[in-house]
C-alpha positions in Angstrom: 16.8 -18.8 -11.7 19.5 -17.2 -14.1 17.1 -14.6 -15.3 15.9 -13.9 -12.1 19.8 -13.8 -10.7 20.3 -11.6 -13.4 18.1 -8.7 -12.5 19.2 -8.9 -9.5 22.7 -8.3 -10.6 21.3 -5.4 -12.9 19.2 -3.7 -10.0 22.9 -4.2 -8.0 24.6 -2.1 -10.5 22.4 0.9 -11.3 22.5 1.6 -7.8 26.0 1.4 -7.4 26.2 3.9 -10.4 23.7 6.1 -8.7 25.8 5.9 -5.4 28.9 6.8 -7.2 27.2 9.9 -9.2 25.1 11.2 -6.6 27.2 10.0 -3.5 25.1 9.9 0.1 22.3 12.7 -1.3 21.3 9.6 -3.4 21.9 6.8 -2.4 22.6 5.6 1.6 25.3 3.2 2.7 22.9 0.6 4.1 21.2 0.7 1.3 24.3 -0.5 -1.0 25.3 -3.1 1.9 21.5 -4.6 1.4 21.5 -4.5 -2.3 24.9 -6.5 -1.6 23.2 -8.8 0.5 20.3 -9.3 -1.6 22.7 -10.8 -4.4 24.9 -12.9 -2.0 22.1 -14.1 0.2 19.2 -17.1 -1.4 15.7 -15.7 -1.2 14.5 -16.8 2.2 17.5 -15.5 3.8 17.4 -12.0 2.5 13.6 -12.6 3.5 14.1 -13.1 6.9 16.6 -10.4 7.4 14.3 -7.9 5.7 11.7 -9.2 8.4 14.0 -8.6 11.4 14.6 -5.1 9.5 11.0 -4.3 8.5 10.2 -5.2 12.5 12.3 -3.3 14.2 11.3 -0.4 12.1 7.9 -0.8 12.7 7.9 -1.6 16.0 10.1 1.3 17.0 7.4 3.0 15.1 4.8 2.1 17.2 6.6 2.4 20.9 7.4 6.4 19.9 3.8 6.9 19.2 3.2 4.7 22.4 5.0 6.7 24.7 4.4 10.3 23.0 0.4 9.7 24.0 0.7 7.9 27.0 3.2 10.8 27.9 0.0 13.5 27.5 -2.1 11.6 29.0 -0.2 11.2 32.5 0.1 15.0 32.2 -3.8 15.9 31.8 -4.9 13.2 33.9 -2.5 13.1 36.8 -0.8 16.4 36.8 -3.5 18.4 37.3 -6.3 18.9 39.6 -9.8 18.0 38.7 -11.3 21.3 38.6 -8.6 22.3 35.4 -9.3 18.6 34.0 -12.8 20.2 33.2 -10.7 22.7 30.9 -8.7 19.9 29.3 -11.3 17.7 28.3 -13.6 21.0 27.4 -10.2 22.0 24.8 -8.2 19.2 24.3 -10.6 16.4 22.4 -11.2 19.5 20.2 -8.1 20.8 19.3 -6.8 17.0 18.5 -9.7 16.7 16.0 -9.6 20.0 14.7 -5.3 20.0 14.4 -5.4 16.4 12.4 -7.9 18.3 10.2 -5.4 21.1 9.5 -2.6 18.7 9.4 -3.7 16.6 6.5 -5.2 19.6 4.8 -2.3 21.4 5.2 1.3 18.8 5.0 -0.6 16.2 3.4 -2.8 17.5 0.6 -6.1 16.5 1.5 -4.8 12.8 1.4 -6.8 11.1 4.5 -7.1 7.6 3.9 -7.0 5.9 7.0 -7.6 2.7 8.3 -6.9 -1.2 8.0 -8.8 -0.5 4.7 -6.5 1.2 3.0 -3.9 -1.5 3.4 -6.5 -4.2 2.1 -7.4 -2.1 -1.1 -3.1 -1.5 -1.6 -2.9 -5.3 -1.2 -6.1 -5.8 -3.6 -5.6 -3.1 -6.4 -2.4 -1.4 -6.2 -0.3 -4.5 -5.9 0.9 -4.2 -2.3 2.3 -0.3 -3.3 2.0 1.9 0.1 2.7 5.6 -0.4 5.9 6.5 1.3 3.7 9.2 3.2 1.9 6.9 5.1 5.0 5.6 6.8 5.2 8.6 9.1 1.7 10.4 8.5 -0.7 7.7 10.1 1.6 8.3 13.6 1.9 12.3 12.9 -2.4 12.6 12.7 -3.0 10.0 15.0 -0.2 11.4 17.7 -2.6 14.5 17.5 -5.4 12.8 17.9 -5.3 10.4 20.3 -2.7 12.3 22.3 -5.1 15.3 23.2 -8.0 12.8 24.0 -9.6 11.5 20.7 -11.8 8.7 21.4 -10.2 5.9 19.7 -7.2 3.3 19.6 -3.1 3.8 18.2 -3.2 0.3 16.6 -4.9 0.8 13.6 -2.5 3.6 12.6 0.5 1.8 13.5 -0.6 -0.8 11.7 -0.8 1.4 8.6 2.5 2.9 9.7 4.3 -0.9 9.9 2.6 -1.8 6.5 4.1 1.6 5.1 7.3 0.9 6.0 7.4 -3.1 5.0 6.2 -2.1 1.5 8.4 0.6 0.9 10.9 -1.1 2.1 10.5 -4.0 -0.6 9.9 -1.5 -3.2 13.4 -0.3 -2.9 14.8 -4.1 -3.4 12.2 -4.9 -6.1 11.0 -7.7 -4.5 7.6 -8.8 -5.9 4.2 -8.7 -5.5 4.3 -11.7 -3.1 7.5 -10.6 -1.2 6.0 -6.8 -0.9 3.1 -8.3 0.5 4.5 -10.6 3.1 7.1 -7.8 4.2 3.7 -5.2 4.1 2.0 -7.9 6.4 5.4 -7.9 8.5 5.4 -4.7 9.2 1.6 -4.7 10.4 2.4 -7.7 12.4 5.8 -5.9 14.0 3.3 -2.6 15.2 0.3 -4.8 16.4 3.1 -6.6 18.4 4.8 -3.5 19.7 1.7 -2.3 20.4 0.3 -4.9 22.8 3.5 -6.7 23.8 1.7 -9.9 22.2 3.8 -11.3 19.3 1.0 -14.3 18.5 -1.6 -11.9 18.3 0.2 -9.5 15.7 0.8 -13.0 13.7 -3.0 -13.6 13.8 -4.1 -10.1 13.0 -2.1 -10.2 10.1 -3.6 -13.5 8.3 -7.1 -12.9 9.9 -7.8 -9.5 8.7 -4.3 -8.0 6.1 -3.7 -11.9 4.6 -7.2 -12.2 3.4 -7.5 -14.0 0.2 -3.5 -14.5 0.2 -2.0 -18.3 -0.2 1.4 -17.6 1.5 3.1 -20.6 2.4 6.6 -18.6 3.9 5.6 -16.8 7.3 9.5 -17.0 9.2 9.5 -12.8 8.2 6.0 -12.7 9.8 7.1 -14.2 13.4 10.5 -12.4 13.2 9.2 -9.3 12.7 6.5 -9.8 15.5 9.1 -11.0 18.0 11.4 -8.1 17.3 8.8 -5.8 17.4 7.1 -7.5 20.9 11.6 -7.0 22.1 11.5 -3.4 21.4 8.0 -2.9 23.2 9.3 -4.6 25.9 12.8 -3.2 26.3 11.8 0.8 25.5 8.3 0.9 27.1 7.7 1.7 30.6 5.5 -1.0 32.9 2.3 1.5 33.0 2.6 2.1 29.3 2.4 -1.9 28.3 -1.3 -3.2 28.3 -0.7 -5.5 30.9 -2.7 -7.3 32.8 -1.4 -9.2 36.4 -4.5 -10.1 38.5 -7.3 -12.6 37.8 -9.2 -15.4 39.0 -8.0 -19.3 38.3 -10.5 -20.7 35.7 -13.3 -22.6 36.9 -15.5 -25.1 34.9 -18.5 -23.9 37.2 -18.2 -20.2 35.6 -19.3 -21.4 32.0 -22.7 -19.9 32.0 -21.3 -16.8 32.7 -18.9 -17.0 30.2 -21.8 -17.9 27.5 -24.5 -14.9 28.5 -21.0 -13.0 28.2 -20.5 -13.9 24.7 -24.2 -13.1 23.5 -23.8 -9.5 25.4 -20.8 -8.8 24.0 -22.1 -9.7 20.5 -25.0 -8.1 20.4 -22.8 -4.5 22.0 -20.7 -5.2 19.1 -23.7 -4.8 16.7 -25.0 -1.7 18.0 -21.1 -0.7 17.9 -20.8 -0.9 14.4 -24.5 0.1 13.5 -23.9 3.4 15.6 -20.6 4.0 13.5 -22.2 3.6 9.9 -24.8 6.0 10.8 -22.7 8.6 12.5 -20.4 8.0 9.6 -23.1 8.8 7.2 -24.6 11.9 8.9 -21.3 13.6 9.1 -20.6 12.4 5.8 -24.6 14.3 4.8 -23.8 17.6 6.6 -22.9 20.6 4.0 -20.2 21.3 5.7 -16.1 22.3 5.1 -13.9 19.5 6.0 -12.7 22.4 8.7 -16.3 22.8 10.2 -16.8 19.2 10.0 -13.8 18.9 12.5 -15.1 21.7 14.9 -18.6 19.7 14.9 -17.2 16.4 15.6 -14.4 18.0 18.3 -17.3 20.0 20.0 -19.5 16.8 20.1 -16.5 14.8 21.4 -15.6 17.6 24.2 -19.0 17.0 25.5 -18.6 13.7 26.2 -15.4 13.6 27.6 -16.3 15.9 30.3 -19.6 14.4 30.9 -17.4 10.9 30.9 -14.2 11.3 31.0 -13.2 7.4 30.7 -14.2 8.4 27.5 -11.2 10.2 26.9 -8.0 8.8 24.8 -7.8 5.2 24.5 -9.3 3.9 27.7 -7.3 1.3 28.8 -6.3 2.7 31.9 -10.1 2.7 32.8 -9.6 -1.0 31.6 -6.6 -2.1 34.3 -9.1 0.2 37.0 -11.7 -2.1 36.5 -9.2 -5.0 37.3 -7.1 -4.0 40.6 -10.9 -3.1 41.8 -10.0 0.6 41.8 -14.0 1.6 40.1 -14.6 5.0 42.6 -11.5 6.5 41.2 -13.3 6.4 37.7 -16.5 7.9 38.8 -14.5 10.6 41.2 -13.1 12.4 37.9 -16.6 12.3 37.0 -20.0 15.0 38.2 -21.5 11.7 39.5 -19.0 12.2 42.1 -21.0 14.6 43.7 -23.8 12.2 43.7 -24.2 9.4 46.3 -21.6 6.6 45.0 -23.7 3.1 45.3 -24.1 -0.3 43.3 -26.8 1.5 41.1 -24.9 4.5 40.7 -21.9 2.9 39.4 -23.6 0.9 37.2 -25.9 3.4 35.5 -22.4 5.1 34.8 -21.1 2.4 33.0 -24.0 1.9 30.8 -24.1 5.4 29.8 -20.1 5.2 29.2 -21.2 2.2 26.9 -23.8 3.6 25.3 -22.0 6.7 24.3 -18.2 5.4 23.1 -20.2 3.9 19.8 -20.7 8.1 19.4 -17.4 9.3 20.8 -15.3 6.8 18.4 -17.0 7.8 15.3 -17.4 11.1 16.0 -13.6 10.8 16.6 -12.6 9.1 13.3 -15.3 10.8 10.4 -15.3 14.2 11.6 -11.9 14.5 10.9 -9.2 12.8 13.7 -7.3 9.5 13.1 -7.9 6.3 15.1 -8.6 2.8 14.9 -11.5 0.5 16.6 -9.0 -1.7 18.2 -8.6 0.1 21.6 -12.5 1.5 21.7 -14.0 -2.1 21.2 -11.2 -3.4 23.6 -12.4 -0.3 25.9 -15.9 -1.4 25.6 -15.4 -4.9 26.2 -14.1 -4.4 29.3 -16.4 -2.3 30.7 -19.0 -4.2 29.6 -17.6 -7.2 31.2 -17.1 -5.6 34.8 -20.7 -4.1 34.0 -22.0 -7.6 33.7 -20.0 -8.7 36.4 -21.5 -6.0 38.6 -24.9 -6.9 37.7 -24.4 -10.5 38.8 -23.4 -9.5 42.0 -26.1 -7.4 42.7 -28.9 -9.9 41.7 -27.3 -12.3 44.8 -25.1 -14.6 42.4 -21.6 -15.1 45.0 -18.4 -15.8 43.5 -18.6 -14.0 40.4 -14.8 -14.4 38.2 -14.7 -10.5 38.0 -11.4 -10.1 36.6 -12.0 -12.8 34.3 -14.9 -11.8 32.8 -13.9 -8.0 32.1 -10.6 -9.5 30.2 -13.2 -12.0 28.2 -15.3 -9.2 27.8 -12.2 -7.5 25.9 -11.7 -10.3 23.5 -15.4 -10.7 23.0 -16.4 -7.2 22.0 -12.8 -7.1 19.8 -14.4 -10.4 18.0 -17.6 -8.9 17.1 -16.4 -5.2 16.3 -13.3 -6.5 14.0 -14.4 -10.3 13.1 -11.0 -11.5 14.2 -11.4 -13.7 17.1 -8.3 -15.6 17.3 -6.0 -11.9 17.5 -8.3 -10.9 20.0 -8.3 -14.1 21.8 -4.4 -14.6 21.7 -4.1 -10.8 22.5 -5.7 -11.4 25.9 -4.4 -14.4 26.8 -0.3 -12.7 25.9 -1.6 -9.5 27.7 -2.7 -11.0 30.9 -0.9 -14.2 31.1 -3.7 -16.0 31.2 -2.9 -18.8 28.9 -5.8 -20.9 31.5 -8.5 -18.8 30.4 -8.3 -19.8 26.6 -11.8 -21.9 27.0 -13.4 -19.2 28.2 -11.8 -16.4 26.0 -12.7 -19.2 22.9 -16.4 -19.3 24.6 -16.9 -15.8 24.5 -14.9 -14.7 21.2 -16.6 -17.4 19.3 -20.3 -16.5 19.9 -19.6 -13.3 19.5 -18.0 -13.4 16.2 -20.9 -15.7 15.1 -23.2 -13.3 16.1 -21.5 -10.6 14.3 -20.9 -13.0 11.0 -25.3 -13.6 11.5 -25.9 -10.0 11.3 -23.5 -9.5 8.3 -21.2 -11.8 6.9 -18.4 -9.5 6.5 -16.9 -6.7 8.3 -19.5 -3.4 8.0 -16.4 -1.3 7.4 -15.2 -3.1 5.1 -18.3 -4.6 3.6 -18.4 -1.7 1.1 -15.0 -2.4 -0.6 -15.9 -6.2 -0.6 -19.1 -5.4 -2.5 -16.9 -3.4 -5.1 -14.5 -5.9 -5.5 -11.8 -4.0 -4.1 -10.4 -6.0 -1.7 -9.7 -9.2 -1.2 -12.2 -11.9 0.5 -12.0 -15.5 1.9 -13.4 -16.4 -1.9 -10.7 -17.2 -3.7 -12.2 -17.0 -7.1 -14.0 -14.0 -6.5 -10.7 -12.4 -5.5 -8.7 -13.1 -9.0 -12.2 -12.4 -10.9 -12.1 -9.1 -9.1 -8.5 -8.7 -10.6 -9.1 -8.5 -13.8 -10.8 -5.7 -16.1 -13.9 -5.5 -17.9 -12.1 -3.1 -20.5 -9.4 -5.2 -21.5 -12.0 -8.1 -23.1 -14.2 -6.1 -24.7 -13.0 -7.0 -29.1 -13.2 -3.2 -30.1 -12.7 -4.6 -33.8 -16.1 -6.8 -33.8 -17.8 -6.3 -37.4 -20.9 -4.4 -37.4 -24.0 -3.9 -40.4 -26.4 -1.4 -41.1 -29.8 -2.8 -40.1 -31.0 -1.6 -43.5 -28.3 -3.8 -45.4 -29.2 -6.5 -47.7 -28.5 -10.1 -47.3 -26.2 -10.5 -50.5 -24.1 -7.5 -48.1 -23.7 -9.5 -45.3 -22.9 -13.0 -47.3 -19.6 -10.5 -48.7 -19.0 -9.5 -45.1 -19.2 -13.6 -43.7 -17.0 -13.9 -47.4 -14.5 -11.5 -46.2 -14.2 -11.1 -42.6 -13.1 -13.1 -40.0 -15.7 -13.1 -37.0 -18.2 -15.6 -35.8 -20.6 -12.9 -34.8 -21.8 -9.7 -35.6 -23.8 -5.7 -34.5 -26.6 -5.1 -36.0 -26.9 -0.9 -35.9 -28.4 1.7 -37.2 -27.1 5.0 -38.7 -26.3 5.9 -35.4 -24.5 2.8 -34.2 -27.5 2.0 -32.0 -27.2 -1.7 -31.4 -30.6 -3.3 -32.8 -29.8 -7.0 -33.1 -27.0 -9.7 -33.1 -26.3 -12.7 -36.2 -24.2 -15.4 -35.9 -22.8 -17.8 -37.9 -25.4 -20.1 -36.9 -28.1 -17.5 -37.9 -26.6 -17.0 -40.7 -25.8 -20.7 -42.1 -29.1 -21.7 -43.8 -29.3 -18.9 -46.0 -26.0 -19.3 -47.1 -26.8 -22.4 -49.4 -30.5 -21.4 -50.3 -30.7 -20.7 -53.9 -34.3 -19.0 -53.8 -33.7 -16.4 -50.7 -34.8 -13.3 -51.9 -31.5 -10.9 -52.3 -33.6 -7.8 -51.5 -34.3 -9.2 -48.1 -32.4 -7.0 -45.2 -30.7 -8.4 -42.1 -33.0 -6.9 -40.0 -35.5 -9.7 -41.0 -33.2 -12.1 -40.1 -31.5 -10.9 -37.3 -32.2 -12.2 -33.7 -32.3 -9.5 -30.3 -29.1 -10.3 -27.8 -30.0 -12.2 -25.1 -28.3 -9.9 -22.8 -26.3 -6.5 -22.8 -23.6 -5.6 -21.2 -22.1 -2.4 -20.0 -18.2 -1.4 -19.3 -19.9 -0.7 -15.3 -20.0 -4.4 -15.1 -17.7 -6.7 -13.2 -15.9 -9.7 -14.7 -17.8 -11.5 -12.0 -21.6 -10.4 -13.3 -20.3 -10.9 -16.6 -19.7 -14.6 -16.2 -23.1 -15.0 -14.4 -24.7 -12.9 -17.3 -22.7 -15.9 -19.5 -24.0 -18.5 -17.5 -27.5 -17.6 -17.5 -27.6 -16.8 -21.4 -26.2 -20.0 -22.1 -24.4 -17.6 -24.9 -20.4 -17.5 -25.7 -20.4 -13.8 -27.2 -22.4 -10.9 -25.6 -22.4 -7.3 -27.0 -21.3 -4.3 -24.7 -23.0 -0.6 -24.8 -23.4 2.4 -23.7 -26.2 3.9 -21.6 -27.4 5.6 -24.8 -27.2 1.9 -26.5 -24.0 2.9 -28.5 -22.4 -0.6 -29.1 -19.0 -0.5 -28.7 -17.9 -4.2 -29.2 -18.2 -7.6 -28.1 -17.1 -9.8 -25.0 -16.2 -13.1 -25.2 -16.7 -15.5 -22.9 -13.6 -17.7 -23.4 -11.6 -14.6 -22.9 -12.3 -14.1 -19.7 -11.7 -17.7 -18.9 -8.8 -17.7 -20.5 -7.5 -14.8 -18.4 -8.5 -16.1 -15.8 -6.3 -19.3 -16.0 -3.3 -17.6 -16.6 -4.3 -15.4 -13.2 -4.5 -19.0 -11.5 -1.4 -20.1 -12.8 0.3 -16.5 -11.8 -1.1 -16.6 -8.1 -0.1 -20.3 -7.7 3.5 -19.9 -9.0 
């Protein structure tokens, strides 16, 4: 406590020197008040006011961006007359992708890591660090975006954006790894709950998908910073902004089976969701193409579909609250199937096509070049598909179908499936709607749709990559500090080595006169040829009659295994296991050995790791 007391005190005065040097160019007054705080104050105080801090930050972040989109929005859409929305939707989805391109090109260097994956590899490898860029970049590109009609959701970025600022924010105090962490997941949690008004859900999306892996015990800065951020949403954001839902139908126990076929629909859309994005993903990432003309493709591509569909412009989610107050012909009447007869069939064939097509207008949204999230297109989806479902039921004769109900559990369900985070999307709907009665029913239709999802592929597709790699963290524990550690820094670069041409009386001087338990066999080349041990080695020691002109190549034995520097620590210690062995040698792709890996080492690393991560 005194040592840690005391670098606190240290950290105290090289800022006050700096703030007396520099004066207010280098170093702010709030700053010096915090730094004063952060010495009088015990450690889950300072914690708790960095959460309120870190949360009103974020979640100021997030209603700016909030009201900046929703601002362009109400001007394309309800400013102007139908014939001109043809223009906008023909210009708009295209400059927004085509503008982020030139954006990050231009003010941010090429740098375009987006996404709730970036977070999870800062977390995993780069000890909870967030560029400072990213704290007003992700709402810059995504403003863009979104703004002029990209096909996908705010959340994601703002998510990035609260992270940004929560890590930052402890990197200024030199709070640790842990405390960086929590404030980064504060942060997240504060923009999620800004976002949606729903200060639960922002505290589930934060250990569901950011917390990962990560024992935390201390979550008071998590559900301060949600709160604050849900009090800012609520105080600065105007009614039609907040995704809010008012109507629906009481809960009946009768309605289950609708609620079940619900949650194997919206599973199944949620497949074909994310299949649809890998493989737009990889075609635009197979085109020969500049980044520039990669944009142009995708914003031409998206500019189709908008004015072909124009729910499939922006976010969606006031297609969303349509569906709910029962207002469906004002959907199709921005639409060319206004001028066709407006039936039952006509509506739904609509809809299916909308559905079928947002898997293309997302993706072609975020990998051609815009920035976006899947949070609002699978919420989009899910509620479409739900009055879609809804609509069908009716038509086949069913009577008293729980419309409104099943287009806010379609939300949840699709959410489930397209992020595997059931319980943010089930408290998300239940906070958005007030409809704390419909939990069974959200639970019903979140749960088989996640297990659906977790059938086709246990973890996320977009994140399933970076999991393989051992970049992020997963619900493994082990695998997560195994993934920690580096292959490089247990490879004995000092292990002995003999010339396969040596005699035996050579490597009795080198057992004589060295230190090691095991050693190379190479050539002139330092090709590995073979491996001796001690063991190998012992009953010649004492043998009178061996020959002395015998070489070690006659008594030397092949490795059981090889190992490369590619390898994980993880394939290392199954390499170990399935050798039986306690020393393997490491090469080269042109066999150059270049030392040996211990298998205690690695164990003994990883017990300090344990002991590190459980402190």
């Amino acid at each position: 406590m005194k040592i840690h007391n005391k670098k606190k005190y240290l950290s105290f005065l090289k800022f006050k020197r700096d703030f007396q040097k520099y004066g207010l160019e280098k170093a702010r007054s709030y700053e010096l008040i915090l730094h004063w705080l952060n010495n009088r104050l015990s450690r889950n105080q300072f914690l708790v006011l960095s959460g309120i801090l870190v949360g009103c930050t974020a979640g100021l972040a997030g209603v700016i961006l909030k009201t900046l989109v929703h601002n362009i929005h109400y001007f394309i859409t309800n400013k102007v007359h139908f014939e001109y929305q043809i223009l906008f939707y023909i210009v708009f989805p295209f400059l927004g992708i085509v503008l982020t391109t030139m954006i990050v090109l231009t003010l941010f260097k090429g740098q375009d890591r987006k996404g709730i994956g970036a977070i999870l590899y800062e977390i995993a490898q780069n000890s909870s660090i967030v560029a400072s860029v990213k704290m007003y970049s992700q709402v810059i590109q995504s403003a863009v975006t979104v703004g002029l009609g990209g096909s996908a959701g705010l959340e994601s970025p703002i998510a990035v954006t609260g992270a940004a600022i929560g890590s930052n924010y402890a990197q200024t105090y030199r709070l640790s790894y842990k405390e960086r962490t929590l404030l980064l997941a504060a942060g997240a949690t504060a923009g999620i709950a800004s976002a949606f008004n729903a200060p639960i859900a922002g505290i589930m999306f934060a250990f569901e998908i950011l917390l990962t892996g990560v024992v935390f015990t201390d979550f008071i800065p998590l559900v301060v910073a949600a709160v604050c951020g849900s009090l800012l949403s609520r105080i600065l954001l105007q009614e039609d902004v907040l995704f809010r839902f008012y109507t629906r139908d009481p809960f009946n126990y009768k309605n289950v089976p609708y609620y079940l076929i619900l949650g194997i629909v919206t599973g199944l859309y949620a497949r074909y969701f994310v299949i649809i994005s890998q493989k737009v993903e990889h075609f635009i990432k197979g085109l020969q193409l500049s980044r520039m003309r990669k944009a142009m493709f995708g914003g031409a591509v998206l500019s189709l579909l908008c004015v072909l569909f124009p729910p499939l412009f922006g976010e969606g989610y006031e297609t969303v609250k349509a569906f709910t107050n029962g207002n469906t012909y004002s959907i199709i009447e921005n639409s060319f199937f206004r001028y066709f007869e407006i039936g039952d069939w006509t509506i739904i064939i609509f809809l299916i096509l909308v559905l079928l097509l947002k898997a293309f207008a997302t993706s072609f949204t975020i990998f051609s070049g815009g920035n976006g999230g899947n949070f609002a297109p699978s919420l989009f989806a899910g509620g479409t598909l739900g009055y879609l479902f809804a609509l069908v039921c009716q038509h086949l004769g069913f009577t008293d179908v729980p419309v409104t109900n099943l287009v806010l559990v379609g939300m949840a369900g699709a959410m489930s499936g397209v992020l595997y985070a059931p319980l943010t999307a089930i408290f998300l709907i239940a906070e958005s709607s007030f409809g704390y009665d419909l939990f069974i029913p959200l639970m019903i239709v979140s749960i088989i749709s996640y297990l659906i999802a977790k059938w086709f592929s246990p973890i996320s597709p977009e994140l399933k990559s970076l999991a393989d790699e051992g970049k992020i963290f997963t619900n493994k524990h082990d695998k997560n500090l195994l993934f920690a550690l580096r292959t490089e820094d247990f490879i004995d670069k000092y292990s002995q080595t003999i010339n396969e041409n040596a005699s035996v009386t050579e490597l009795f001087e080198m057992v004589k006169n060295g230190n090691k338990n095991i050693f190379a066999v190479v050539d002139e080349n330092r090709k590995l040829k073979g491996v001796l041990t001690l063991d190998d080695i012992r009953p010649y020691l004492f043998n009178k009659e061996i020959e002395t002109s015998q070489t070690v190549t006659q008594i030397m034995k092949a490795p059981p295994a090889v190992l490369h520097r590619e390898n994980k620590p993880l394939d290392i210690l199954q390499t170990f296991d399935d050798t039986g062995v306690w020393n393997l040698p490491v090469v080269s792709e042109n066999n150059d050995f270049i030392g040996f890996i211990s298998k205690s080492s690695i164990l003994m690393s990883y017990r300090q790791l344990l002991k590190e991560y459980s402190d």
